[in-house]
PDB file of N, CA, C and O in Angstrom:
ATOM      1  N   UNK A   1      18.782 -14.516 -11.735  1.00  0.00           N
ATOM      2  CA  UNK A   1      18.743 -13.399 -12.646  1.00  0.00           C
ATOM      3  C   UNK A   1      17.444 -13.429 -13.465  1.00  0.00           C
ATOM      4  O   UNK A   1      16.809 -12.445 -13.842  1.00  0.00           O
ATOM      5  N   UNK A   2      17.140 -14.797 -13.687  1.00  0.00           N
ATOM      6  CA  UNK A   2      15.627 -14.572 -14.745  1.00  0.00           C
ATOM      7  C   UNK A   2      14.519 -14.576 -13.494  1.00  0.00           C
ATOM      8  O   UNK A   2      13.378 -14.753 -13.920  1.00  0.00           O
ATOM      9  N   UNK A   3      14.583 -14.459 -12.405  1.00  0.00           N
ATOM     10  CA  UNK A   3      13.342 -14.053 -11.848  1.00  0.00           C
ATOM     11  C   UNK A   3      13.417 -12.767 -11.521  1.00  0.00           C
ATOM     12  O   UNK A   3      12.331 -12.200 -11.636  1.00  0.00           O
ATOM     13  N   UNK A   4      14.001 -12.318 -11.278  1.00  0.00           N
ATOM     14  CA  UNK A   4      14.440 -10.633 -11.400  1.00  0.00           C
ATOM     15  C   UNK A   4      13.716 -10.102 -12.327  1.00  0.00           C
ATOM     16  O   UNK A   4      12.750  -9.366 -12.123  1.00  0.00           O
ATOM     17  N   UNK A   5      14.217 -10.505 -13.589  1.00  0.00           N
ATOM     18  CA  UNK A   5      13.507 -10.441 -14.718  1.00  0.00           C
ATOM     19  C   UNK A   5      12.247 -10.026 -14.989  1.00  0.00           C
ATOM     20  O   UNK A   5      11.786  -8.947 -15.362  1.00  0.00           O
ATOM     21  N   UNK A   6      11.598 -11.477 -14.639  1.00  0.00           N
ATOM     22  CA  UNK A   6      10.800 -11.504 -14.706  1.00  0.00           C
ATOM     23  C   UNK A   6       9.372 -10.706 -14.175  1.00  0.00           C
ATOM     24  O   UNK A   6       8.349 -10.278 -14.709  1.00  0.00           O
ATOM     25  N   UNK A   7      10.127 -10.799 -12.349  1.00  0.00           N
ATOM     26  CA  UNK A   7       9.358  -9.352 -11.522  1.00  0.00           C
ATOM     27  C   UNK A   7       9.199  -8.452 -12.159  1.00  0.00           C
ATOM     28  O   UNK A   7       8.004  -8.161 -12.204  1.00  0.00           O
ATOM     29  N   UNK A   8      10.228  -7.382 -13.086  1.00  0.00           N
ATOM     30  CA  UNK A   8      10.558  -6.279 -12.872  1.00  0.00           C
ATOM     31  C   UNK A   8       9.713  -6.208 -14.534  1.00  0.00           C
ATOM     32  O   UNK A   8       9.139  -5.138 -14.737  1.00  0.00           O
ATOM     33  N   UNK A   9       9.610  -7.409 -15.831  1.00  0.00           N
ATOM     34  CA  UNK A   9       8.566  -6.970 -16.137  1.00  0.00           C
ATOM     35  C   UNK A   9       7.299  -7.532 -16.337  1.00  0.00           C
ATOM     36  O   UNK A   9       6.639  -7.562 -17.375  1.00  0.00           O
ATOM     37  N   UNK A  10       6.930  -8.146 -14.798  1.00  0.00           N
ATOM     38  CA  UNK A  10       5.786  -8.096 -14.653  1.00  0.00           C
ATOM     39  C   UNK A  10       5.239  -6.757 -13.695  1.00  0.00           C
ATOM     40  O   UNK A  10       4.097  -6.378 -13.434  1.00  0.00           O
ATOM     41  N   UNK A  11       6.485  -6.268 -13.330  1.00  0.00           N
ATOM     42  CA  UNK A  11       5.766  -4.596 -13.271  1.00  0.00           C
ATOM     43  C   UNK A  11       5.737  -3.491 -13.598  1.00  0.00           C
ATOM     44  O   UNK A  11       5.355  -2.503 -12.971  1.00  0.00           O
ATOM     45  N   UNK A  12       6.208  -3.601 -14.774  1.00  0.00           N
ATOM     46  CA  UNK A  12       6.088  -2.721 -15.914  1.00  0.00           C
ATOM     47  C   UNK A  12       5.138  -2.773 -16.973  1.00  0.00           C
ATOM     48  O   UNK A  12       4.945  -1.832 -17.744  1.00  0.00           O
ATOM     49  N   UNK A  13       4.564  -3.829 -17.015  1.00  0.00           N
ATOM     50  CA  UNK A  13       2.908  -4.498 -17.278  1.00  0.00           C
ATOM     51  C   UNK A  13       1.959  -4.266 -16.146  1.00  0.00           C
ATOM     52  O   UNK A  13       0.807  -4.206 -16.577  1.00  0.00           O
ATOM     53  N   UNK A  14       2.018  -4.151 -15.153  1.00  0.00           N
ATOM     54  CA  UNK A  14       1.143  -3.922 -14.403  1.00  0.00           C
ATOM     55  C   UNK A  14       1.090  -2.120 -14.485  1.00  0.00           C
ATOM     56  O   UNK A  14       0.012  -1.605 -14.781  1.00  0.00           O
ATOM     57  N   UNK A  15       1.912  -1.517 -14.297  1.00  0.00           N
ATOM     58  CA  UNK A  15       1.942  -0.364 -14.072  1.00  0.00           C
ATOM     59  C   UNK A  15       1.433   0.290 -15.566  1.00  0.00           C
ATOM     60  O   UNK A  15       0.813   1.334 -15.768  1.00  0.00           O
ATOM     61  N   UNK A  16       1.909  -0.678 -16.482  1.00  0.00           N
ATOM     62  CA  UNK A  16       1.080   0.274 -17.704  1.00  0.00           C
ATOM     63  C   UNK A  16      -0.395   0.050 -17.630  1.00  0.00           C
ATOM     64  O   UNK A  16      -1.286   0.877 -17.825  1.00  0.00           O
ATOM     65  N   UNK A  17      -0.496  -1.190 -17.320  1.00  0.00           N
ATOM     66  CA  UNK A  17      -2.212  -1.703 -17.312  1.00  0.00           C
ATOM     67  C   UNK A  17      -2.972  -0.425 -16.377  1.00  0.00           C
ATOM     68  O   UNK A  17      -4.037   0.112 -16.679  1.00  0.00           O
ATOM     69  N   UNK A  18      -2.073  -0.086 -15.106  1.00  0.00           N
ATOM     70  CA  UNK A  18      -2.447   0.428 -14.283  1.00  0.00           C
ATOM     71  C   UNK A  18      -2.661   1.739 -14.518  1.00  0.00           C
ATOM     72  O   UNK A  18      -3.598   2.315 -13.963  1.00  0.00           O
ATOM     73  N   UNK A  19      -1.894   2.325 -15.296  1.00  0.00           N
ATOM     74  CA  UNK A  19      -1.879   3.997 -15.361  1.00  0.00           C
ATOM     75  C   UNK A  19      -2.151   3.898 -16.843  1.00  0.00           C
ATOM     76  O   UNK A  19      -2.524   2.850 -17.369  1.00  0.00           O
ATOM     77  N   UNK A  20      -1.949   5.046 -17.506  1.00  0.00           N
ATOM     78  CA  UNK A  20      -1.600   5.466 -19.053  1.00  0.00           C
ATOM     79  C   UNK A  20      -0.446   5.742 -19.048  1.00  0.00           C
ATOM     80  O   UNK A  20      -0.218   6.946 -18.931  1.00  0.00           O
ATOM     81  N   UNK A  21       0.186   5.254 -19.111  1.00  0.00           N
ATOM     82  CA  UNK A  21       1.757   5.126 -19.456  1.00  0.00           C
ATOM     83  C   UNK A  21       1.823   4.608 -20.452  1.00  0.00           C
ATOM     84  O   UNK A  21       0.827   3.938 -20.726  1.00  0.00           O
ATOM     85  N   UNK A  22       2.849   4.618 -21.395  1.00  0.00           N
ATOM     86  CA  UNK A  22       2.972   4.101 -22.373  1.00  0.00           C
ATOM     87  C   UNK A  22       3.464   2.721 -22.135  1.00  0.00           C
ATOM     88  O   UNK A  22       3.293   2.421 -20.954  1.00  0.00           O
ATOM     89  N   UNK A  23       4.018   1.765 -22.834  1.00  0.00           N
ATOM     90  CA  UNK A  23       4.833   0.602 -22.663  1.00  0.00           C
ATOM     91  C   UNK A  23       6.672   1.044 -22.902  1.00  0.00           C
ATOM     92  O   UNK A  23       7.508   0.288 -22.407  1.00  0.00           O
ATOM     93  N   UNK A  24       7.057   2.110 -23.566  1.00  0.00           N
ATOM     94  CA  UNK A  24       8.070   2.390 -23.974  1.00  0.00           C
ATOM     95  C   UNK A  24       8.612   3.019 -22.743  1.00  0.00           C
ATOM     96  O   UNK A  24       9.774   2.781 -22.414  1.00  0.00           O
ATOM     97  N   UNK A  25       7.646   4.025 -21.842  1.00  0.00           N
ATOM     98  CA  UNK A  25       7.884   4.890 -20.669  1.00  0.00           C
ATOM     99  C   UNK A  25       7.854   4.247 -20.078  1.00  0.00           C
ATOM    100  O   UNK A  25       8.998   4.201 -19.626  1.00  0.00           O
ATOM    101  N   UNK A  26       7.104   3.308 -19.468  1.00  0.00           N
ATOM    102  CA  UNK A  26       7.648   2.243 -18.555  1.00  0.00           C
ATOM    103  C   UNK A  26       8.293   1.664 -18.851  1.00  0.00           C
ATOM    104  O   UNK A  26       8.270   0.856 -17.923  1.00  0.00           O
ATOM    105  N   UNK A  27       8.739   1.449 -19.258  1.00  0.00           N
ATOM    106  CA  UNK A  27      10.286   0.386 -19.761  1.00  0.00           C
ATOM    107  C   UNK A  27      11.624   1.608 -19.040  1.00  0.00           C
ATOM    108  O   UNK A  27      12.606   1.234 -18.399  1.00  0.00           O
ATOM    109  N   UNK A  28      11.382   2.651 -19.282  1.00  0.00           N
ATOM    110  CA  UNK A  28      12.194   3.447 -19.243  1.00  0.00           C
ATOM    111  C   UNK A  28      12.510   3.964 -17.700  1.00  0.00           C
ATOM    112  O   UNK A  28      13.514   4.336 -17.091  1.00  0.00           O
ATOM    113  N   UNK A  29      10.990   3.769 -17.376  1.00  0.00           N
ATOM    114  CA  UNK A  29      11.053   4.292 -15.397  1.00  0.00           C
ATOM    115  C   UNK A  29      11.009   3.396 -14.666  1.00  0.00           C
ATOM    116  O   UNK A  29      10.779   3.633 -13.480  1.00  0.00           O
ATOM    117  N   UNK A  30      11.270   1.688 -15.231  1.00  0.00           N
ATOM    118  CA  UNK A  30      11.614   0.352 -14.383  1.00  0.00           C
ATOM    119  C   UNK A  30      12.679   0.703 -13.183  1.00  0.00           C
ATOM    120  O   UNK A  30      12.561   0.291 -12.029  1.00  0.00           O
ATOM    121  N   UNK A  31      13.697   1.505 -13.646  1.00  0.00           N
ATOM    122  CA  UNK A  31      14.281   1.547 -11.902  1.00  0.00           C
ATOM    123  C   UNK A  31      13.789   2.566 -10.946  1.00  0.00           C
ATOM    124  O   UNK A  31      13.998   2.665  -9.737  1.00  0.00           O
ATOM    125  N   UNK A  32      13.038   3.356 -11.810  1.00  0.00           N
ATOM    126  CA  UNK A  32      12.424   4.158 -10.295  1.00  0.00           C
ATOM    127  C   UNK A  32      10.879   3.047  -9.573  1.00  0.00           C
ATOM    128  O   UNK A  32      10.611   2.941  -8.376  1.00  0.00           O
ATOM    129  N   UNK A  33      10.084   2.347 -10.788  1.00  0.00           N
ATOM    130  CA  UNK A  33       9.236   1.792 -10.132  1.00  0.00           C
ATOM    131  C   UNK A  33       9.682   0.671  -9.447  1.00  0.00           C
ATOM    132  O   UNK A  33       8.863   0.103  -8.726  1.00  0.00           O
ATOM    133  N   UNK A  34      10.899   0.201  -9.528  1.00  0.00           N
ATOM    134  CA  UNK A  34      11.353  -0.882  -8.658  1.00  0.00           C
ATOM    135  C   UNK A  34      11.539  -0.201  -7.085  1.00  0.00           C
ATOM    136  O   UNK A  34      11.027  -0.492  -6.004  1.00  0.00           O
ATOM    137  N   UNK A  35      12.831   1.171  -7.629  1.00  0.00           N
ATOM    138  CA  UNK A  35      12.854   1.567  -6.172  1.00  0.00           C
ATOM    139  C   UNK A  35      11.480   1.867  -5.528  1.00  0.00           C
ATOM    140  O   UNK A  35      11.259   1.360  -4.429  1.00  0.00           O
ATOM    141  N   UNK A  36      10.866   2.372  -5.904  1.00  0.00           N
ATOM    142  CA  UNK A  36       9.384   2.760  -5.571  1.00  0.00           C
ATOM    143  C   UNK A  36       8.524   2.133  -4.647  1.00  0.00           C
ATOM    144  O   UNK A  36       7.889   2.414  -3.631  1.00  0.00           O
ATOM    145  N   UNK A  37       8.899   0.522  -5.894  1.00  0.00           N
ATOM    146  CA  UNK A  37       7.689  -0.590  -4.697  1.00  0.00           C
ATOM    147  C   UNK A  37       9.011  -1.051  -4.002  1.00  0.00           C
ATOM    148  O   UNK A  37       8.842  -2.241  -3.736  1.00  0.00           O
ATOM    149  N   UNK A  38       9.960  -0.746  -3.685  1.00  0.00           N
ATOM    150  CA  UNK A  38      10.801  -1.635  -2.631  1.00  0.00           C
ATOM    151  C   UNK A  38      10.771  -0.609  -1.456  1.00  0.00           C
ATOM    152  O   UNK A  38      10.773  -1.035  -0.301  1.00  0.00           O
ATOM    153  N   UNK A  39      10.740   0.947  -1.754  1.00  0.00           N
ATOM    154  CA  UNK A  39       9.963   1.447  -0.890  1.00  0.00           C
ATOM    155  C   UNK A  39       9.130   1.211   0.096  1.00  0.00           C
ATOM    156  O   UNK A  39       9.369   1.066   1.295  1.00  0.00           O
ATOM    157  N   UNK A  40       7.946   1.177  -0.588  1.00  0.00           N
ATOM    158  CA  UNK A  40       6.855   0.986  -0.259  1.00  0.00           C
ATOM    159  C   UNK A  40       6.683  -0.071   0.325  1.00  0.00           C
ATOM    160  O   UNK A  40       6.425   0.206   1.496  1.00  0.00           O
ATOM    161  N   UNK A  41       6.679  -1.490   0.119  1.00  0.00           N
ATOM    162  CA  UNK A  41       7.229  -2.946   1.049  1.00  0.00           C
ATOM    163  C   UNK A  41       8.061  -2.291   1.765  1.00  0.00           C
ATOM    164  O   UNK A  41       7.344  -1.958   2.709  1.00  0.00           O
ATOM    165  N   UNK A  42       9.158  -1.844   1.986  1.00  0.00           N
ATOM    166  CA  UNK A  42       9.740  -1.584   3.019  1.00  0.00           C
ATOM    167  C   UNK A  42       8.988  -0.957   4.414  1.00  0.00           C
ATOM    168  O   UNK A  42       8.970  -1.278   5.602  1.00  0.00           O
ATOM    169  N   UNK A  43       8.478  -0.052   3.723  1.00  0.00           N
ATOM    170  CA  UNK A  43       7.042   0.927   4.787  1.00  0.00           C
ATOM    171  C   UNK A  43       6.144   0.251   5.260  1.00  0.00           C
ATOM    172  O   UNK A  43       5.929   0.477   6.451  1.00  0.00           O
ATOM    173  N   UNK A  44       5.202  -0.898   4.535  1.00  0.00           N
ATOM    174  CA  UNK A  44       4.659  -1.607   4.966  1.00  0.00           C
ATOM    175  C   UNK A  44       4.914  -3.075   6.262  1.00  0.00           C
ATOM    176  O   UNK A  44       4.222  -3.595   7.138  1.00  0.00           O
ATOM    177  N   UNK A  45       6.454  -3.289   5.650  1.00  0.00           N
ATOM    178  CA  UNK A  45       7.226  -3.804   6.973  1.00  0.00           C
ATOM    179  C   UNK A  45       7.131  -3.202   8.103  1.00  0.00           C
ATOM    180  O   UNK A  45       6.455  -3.277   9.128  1.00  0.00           O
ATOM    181  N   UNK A  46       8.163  -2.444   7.575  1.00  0.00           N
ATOM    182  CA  UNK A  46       8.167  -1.392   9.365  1.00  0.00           C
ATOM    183  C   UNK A  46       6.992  -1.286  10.061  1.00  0.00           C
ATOM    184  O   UNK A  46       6.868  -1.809  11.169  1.00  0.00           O
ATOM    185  N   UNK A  47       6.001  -0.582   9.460  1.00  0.00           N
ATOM    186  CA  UNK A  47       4.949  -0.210  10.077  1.00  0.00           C
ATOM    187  C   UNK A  47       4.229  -1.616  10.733  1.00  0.00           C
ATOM    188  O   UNK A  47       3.804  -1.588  11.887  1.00  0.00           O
ATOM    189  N   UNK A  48       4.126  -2.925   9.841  1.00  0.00           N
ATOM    190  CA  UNK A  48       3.306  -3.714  10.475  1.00  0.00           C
ATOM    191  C   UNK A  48       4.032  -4.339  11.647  1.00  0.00           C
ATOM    192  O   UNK A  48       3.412  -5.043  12.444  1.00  0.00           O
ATOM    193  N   UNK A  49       5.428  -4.085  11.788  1.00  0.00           N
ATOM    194  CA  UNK A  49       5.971  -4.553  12.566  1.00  0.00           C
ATOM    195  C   UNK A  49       6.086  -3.815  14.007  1.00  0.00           C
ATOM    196  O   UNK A  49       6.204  -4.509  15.017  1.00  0.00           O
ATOM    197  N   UNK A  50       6.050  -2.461  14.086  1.00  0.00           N
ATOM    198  CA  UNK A  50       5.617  -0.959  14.877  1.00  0.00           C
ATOM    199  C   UNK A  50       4.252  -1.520  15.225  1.00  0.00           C
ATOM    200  O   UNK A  50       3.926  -1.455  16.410  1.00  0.00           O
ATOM    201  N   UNK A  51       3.528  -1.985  14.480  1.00  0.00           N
ATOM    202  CA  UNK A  51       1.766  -2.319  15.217  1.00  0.00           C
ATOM    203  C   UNK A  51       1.817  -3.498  15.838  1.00  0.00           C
ATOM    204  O   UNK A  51       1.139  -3.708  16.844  1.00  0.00           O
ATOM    205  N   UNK A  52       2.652  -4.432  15.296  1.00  0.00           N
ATOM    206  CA  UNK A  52       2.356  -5.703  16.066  1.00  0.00           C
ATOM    207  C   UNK A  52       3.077  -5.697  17.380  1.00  0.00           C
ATOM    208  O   UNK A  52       2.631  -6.527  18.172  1.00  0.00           O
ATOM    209  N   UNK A  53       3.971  -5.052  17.765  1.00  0.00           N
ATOM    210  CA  UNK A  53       4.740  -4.757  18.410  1.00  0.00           C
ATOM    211  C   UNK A  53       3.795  -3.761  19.540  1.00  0.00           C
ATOM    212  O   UNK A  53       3.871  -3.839  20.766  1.00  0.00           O
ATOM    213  N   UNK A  54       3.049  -2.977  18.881  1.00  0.00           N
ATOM    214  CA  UNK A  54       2.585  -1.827  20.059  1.00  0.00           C
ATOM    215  C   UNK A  54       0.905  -3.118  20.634  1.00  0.00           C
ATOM    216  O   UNK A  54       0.365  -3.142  21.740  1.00  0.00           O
ATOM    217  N   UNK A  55       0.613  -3.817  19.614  1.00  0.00           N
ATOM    218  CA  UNK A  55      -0.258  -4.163  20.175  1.00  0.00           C
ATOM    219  C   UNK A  55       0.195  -5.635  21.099  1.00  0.00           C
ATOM    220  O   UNK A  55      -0.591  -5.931  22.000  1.00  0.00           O
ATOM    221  N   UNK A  56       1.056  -6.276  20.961  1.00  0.00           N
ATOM    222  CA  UNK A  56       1.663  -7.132  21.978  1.00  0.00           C
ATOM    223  C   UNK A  56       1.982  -6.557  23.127  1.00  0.00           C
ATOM    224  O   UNK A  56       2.145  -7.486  23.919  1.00  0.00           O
ATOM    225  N   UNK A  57       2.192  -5.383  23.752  1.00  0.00           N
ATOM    226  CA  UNK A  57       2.709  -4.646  24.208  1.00  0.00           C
ATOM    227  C   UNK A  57       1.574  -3.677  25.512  1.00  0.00           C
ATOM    228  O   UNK A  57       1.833  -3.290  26.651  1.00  0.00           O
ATOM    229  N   UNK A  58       0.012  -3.542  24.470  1.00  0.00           N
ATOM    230  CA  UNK A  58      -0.962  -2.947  24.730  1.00  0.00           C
ATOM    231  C   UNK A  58      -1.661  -3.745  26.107  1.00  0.00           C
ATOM    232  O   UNK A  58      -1.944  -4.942  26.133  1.00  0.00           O
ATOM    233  N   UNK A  59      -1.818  -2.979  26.991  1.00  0.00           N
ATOM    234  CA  UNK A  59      -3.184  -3.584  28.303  1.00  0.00           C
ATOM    235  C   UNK A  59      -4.202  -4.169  27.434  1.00  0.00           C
ATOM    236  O   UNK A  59      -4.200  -5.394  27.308  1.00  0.00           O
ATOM    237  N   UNK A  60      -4.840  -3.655  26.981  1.00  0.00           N
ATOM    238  CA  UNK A  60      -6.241  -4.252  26.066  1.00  0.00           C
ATOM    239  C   UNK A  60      -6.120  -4.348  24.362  1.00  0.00           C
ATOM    240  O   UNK A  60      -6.461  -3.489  23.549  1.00  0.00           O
ATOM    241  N   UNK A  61      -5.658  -5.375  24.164  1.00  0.00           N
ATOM    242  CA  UNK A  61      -5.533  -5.549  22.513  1.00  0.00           C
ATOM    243  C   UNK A  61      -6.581  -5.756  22.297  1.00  0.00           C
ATOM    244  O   UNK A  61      -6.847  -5.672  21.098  1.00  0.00           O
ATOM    245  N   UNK A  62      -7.622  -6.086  23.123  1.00  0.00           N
ATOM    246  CA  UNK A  62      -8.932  -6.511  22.312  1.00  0.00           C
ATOM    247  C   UNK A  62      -9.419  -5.015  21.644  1.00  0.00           C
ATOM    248  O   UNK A  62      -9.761  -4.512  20.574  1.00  0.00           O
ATOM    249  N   UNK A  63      -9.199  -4.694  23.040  1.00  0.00           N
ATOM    250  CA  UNK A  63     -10.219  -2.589  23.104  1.00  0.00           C
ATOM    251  C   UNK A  63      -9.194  -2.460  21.408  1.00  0.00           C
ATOM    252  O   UNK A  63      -9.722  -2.652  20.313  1.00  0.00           O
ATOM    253  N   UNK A  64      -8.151  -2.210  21.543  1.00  0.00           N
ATOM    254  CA  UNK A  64      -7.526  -1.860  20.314  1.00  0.00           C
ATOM    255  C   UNK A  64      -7.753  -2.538  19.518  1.00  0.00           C
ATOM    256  O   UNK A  64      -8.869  -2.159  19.163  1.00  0.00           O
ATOM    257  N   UNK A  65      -7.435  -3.508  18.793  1.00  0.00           N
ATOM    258  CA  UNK A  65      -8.284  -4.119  17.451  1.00  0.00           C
ATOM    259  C   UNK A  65      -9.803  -4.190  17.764  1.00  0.00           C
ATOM    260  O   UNK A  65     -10.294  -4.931  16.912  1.00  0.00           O
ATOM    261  N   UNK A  66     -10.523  -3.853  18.403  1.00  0.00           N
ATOM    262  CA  UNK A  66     -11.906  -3.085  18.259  1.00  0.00           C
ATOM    263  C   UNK A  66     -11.591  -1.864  17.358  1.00  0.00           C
ATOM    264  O   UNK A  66     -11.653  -1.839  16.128  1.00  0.00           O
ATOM    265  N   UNK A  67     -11.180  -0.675  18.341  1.00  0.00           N
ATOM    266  CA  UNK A  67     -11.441   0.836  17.911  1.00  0.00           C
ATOM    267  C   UNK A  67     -10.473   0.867  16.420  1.00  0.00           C
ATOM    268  O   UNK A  67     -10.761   1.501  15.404  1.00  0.00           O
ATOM    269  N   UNK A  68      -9.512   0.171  16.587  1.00  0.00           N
ATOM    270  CA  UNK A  68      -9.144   0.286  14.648  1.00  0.00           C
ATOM    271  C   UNK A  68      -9.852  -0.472  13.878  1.00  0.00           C
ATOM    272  O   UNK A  68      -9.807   0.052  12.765  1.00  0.00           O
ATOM    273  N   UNK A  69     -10.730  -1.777  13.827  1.00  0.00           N
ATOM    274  CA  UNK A  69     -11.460  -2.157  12.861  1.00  0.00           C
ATOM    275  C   UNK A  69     -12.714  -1.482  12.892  1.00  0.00           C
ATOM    276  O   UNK A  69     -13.512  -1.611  11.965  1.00  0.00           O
ATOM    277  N   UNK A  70     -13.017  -0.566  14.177  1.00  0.00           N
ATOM    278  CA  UNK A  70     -14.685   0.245  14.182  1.00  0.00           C
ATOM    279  C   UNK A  70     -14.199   1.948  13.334  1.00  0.00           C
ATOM    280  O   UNK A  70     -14.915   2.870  12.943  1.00  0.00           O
ATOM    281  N   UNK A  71     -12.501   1.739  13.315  1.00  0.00           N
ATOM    282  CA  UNK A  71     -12.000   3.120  12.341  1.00  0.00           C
ATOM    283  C   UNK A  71     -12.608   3.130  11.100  1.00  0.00           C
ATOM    284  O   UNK A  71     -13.355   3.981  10.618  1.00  0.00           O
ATOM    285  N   UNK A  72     -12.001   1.561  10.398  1.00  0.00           N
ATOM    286  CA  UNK A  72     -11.554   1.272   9.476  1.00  0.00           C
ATOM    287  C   UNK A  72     -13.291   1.570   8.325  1.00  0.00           C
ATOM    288  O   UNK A  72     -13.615   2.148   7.287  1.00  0.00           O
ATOM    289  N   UNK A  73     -13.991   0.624   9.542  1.00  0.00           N
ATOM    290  CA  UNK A  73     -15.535   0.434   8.689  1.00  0.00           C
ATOM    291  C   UNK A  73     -16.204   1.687   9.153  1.00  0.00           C
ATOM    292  O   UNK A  73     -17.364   1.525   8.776  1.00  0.00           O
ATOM    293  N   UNK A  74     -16.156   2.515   9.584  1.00  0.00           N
ATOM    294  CA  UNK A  74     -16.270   3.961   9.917  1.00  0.00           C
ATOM    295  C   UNK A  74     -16.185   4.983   8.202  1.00  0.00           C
ATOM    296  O   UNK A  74     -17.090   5.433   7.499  1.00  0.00           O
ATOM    297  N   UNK A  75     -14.869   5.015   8.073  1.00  0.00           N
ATOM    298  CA  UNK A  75     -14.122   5.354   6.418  1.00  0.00           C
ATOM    299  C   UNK A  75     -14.464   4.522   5.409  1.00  0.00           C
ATOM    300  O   UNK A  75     -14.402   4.958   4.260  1.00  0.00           O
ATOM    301  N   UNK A  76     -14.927   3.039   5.676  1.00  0.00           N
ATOM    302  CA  UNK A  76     -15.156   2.500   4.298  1.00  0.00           C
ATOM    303  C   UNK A  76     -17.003   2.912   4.199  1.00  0.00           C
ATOM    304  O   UNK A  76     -17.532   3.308   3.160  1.00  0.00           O
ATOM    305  N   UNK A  77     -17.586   2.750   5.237  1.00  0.00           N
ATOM    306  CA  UNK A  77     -19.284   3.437   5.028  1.00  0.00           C
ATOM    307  C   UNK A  77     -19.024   4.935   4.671  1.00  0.00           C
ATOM    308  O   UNK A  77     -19.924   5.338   3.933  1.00  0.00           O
ATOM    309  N   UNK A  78     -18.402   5.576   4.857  1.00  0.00           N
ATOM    310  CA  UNK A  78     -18.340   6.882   4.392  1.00  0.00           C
ATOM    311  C   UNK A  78     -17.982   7.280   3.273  1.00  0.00           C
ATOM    312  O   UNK A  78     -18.072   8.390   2.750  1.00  0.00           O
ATOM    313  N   UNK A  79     -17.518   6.216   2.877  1.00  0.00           N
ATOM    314  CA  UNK A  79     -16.612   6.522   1.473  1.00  0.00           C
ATOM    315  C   UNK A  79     -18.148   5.684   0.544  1.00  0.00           C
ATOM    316  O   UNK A  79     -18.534   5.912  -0.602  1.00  0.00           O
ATOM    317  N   UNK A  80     -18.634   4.859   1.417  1.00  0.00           N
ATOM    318  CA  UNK A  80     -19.494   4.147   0.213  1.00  0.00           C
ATOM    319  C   UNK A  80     -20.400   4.949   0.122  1.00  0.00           C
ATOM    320  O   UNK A  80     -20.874   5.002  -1.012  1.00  0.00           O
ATOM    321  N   UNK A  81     -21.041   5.889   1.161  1.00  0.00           N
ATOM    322  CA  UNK A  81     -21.918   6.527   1.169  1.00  0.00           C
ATOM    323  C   UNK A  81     -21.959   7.902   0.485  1.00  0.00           C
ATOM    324  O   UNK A  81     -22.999   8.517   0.251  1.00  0.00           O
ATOM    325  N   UNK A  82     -20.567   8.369   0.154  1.00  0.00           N
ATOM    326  CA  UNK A  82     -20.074   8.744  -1.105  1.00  0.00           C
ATOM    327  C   UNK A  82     -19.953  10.486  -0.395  1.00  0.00           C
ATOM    328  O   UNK A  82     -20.094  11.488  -1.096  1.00  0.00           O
ATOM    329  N   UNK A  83     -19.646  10.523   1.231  1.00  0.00           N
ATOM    330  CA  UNK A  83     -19.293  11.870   2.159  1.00  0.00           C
ATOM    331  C   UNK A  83     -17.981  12.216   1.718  1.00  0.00           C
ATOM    332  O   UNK A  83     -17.202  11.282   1.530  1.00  0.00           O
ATOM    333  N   UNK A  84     -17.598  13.361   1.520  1.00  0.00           N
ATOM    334  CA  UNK A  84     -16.451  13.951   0.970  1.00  0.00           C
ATOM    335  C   UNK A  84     -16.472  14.851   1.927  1.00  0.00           C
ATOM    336  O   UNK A  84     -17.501  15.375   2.353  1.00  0.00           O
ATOM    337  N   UNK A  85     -14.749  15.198   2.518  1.00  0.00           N
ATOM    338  CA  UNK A  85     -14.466  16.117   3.842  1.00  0.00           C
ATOM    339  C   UNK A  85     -14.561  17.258   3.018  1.00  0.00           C
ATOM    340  O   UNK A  85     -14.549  16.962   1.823  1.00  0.00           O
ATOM    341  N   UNK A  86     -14.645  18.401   3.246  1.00  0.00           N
ATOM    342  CA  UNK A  86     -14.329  20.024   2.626  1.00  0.00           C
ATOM    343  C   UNK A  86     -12.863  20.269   2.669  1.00  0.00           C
ATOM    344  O   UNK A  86     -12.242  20.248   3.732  1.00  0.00           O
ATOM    345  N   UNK A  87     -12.145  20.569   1.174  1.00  0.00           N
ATOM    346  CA  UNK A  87     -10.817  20.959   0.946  1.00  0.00           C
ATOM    347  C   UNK A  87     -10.417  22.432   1.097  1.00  0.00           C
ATOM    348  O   UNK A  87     -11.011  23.359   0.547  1.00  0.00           O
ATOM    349  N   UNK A  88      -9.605  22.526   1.707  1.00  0.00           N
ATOM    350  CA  UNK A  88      -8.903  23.812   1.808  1.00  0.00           C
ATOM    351  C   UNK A  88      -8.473  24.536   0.942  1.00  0.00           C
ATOM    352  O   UNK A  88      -7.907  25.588   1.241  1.00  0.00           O
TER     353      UNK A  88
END
């Protein structure tokens, strides 16, 4: 029970650090930001588990972890280089 605790407000400190939230409002939206990040870990499961899975699975894992890490640094030079797509 006290590590529970403890998680839940060490993320209600993070999330104020993180946003402008107050400390009182976060205190107050602790069970949606719990459900939130248990969410979110949850998504990140699945999914890494959907990739590891498709790439065990793949003829050429190399070719594939090529063309997603040549994605990845593709979007991070673009983003450093400071290219913005046109919004609709």
């Amino acid at each position: 029970m006290a590590v529970a605790s403890v998680a839940v407000t060490t993320l209600v400190v993070v999330t104020v650090w993180v946003t402008d939230l107050s400390f009182g409002r976060a205190i107050l939206l602790a069970p949606v930001l719990v459900v939130g990040l248990a969410a979110a870990a949850g998504l990140v499961v699945f999914w890494s588990r959907v990739g590891w899975q498709s790439l065990r699975q793949a003829r050429h894992p190399r070719l594939l972890i090529a063309a997603t890490a040549a994605f990845v640094l593709l979007l991070v030079g673009l983003t450093l280089l400071g290219v913005q797509l046109p919004r609709e």
